[in-house]
N, C-alpha and C positions, 0 to 999 in steps of 0.2 A: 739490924734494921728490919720492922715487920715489911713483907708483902702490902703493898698496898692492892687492894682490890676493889674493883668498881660496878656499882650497880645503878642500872638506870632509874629513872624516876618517871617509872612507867610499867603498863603491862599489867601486873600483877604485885606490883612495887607496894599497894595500898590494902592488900592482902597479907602480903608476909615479911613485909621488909624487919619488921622489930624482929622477926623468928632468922630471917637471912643472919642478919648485923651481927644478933649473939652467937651464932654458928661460926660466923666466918673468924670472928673476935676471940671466941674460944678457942681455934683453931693456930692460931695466931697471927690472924692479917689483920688489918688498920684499911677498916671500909672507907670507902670516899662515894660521894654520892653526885650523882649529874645535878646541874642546876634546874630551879625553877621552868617551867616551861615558858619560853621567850617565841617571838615571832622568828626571830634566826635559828631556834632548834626546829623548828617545823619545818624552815625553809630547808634546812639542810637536809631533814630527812627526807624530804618531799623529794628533794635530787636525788638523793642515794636508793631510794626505794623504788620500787615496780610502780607503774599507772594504777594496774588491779588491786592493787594490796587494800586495807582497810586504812580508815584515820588513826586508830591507833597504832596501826603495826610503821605507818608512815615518820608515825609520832617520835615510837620508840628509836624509829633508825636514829633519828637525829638525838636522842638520847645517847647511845652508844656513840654517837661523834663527838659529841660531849667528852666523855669518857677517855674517848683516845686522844684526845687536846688536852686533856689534864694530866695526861701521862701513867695513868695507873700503871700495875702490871699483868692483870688480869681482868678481867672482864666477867662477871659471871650473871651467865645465859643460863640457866637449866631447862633442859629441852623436857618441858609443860607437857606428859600426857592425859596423867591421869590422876588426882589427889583425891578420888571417892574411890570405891568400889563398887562396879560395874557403872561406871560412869566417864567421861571425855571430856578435855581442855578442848578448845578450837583447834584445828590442825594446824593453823596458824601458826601457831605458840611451837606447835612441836619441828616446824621446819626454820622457825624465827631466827636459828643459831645458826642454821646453815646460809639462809641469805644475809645475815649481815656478814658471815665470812666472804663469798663471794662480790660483796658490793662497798664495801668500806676498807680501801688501802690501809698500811699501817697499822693494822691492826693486832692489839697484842694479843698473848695465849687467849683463849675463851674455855672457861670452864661450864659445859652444855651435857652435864651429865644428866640422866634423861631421872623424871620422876614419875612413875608409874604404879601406881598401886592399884589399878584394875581390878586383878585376882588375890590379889591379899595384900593388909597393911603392913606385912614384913618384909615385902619387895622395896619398902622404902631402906633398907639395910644395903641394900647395892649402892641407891645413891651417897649416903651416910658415908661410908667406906672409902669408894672412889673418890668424893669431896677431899675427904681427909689426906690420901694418898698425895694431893696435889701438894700440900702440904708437909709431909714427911711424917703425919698421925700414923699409929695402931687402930684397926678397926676396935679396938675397946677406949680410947682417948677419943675417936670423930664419936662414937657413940654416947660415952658422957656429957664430949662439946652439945652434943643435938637435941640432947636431955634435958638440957639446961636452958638453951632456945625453947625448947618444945613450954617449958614453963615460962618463961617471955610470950610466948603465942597467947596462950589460954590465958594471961592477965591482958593481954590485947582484947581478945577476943569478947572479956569479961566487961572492958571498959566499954566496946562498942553495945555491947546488950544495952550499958546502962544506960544509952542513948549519945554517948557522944563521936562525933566523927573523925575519920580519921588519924588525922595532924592532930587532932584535941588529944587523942588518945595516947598518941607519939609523945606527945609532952608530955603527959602523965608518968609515961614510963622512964622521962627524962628527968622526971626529979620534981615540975613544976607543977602546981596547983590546978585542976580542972576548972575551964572554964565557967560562971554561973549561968544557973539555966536564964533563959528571956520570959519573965513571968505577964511581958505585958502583952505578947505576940496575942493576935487575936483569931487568927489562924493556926492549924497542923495541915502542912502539904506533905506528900509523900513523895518523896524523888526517886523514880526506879531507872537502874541503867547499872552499865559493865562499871567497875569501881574506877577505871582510869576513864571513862569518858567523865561522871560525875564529879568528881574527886578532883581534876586537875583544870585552876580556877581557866585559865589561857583559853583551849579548846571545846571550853564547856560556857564559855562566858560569865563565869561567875555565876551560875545559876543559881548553886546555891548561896552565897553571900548575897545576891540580889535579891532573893524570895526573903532573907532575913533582913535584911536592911528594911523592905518594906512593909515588918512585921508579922510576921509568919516565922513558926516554928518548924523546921526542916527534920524529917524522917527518914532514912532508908532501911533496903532492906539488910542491911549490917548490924541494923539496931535492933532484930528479931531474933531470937535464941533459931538452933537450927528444929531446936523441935516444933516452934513456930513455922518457919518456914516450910516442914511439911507438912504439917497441915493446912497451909494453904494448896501446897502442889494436889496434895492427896482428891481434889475437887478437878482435879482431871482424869478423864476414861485413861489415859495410857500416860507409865512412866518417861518421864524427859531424860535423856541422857547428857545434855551439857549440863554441867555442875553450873556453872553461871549462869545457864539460863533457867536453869531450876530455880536458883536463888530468887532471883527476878520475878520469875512467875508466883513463885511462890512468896514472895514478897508480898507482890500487888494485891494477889488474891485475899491473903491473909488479914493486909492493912480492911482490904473492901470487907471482908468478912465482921474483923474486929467492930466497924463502923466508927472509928476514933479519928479520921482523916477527912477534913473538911474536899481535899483535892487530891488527886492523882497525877505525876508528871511523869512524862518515860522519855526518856532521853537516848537517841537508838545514834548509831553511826554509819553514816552512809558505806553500802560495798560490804557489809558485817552481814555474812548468810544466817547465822543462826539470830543476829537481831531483829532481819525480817519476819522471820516465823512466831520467835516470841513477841514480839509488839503487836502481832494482829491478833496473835490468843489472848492476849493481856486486856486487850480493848475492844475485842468479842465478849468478854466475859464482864467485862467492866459497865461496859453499852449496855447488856443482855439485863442487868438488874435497874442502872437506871436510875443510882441512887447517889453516886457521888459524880463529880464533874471529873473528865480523863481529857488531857491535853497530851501529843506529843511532839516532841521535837526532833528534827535530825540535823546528825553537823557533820560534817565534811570542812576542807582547808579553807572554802568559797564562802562557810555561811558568814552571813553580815551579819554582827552585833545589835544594829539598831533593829533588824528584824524581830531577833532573838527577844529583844527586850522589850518592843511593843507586845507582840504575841504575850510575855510574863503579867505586864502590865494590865492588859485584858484578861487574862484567864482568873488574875486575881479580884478585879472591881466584878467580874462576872460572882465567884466564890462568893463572895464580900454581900454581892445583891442577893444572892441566893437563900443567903443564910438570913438576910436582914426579911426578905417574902417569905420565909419558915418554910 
């Protein structure tokens, strides 16, 4: 009977899950996944979690309750430091393993092997190994498993260039037909933000199904090669060290530069240290030229929906007027 193991539908979940799933698969567990996000996974992280913590990090707890309601037999945390070189996850990420141990009873093994590749991309062979070892692999068997993910990743990674999001892309690699594009959309907005505040409809109020629903073609920065992405960065005096907030910055920048994005939206999360600093560079610089319209949003447990959705409402008849006065 395989291992079942379980991964939350969070965090970084929108980043590498197709790359987790085939690892752990090859390995030989039988992944299960948390559900959709509901007003009860919040609520429960919202218990289980610290006051301080972020919305996400609140998010994920109750993810991981999820989890252990379903019965897995593992749980897998890896303890997020570093996936560039010379570059940082949020510390968050990297303590995340350690408070859900101490605040969620019940809880089964947690696999929190750390991922660090700071000083070199071969430091990823520890985690590779140790994964395995949970398992009863040879460091040459986790190493083919990861091999094999690694090429699940890059036809991921390949789909979002092409412009599709997330979940679109998840189905792709599930066998189904890619979405068609919306040729009537008479807008392109640009949606910037951490991948689980944008990406998960609940918490983020459907921002993006809403900006499509009312004809608008939706962008992020997922959907820019990385060599895009720095050069957008590269239009700053000093390198960024959070790998996500690079993306972002360099996102925005990139889209503003390109000049193919009618709007700009950034979507930050209240109590997120590093989204303070990137949202006010993002729209310093956005402000400074003057040429595309930059709204932003913040959400936390309390933000109202119907705020959320006036505010979209106007930023778009604003867009909309904009374009129609040349």
């Amino acid at each position: 009977m395989p291992v079942r193991v379980g991964i939350p539908r969070a965090l970084l979940y929108y980043y590498y899950f197709p790359m987790w799933k085939k690892f752990l698969e090859q390995l030989g567990g039988e992944v299960v996944v948390s559900g959709r996000t509901t007003k009860g996974i919040l609520t429960r992280g919202v218990q289980r979690c610290v006051d301080e913590a972020c919305l996400p990090i609140k998010l994920a707890f109750g993810h991981v309750q999820d989890m252990v309601d379903k019965g897995v037999d593992y749980i897998f945390l890896p303890r997020m430091v570093s996936v560039a070189r010379r570059e940082y996850i949020c510390p968050k990420f990297l303590g995340f393993p350690d408070m859900v141990k101490q605040n969620i009873p019940g809880l089964p093994p947690v696999i929190d092997t750390a991922v660090n590749v700071r000083k070199s991309s071969r430091d990823i062979n520890q985690f590779i190994w140790q994964v395995g070892a949970v398992f009863g692999k040879s460091p040459l068997q986790s190493w083919l498993a990861y091999r094999q993910a690694g090429q699940v990743h890059n036809r991921y990674i390949k789909l979002l260039e092409q412009g599709l999001l997330p979940e679109e892309a998840m189905q792709v690699l599930a066998g189904k037909e890619a979405p068609q594009a919306d040729n009537n959309a008479d807008l392109t907005l640009a949606v910037i933000g951490h991948p689980y505040n944008i990406y998960d409809p609940f918490i983020s109020m459907n921002i993006i199904g809403r900006l499509k629903k009312a004809g608008a073609r939706v962008l992020t920065p997922d959907n820019l090669t990385e060599q895009m992405v720095n050069q957008g960065v590269s239009r700053l005096p000093k390198k960024l060290f959070w790998t996500l907030s690079r993306r972002m910055t360099g996102g925005a920048l990139e889209y503003q530069w390109q000049g193919k994005v009618d709007g700009i939206i950034h979507v930050a999360a209240f109590a997120c240290g590093p989204d303070s600093m990137t949202g006010e560079l993002i729209e310093r610089y956005i402000r400074r030229e003057g040429k595309i319209p930059f709204m932003s949003i913040n959400l936390d447990e309390h933000t109202g929906e119907a705020g959320v959705i006036t505010r979209l409402e106007a930023f778009l008849d604003m867009v909309r007027w904009r374009r129609t006065a040349g």
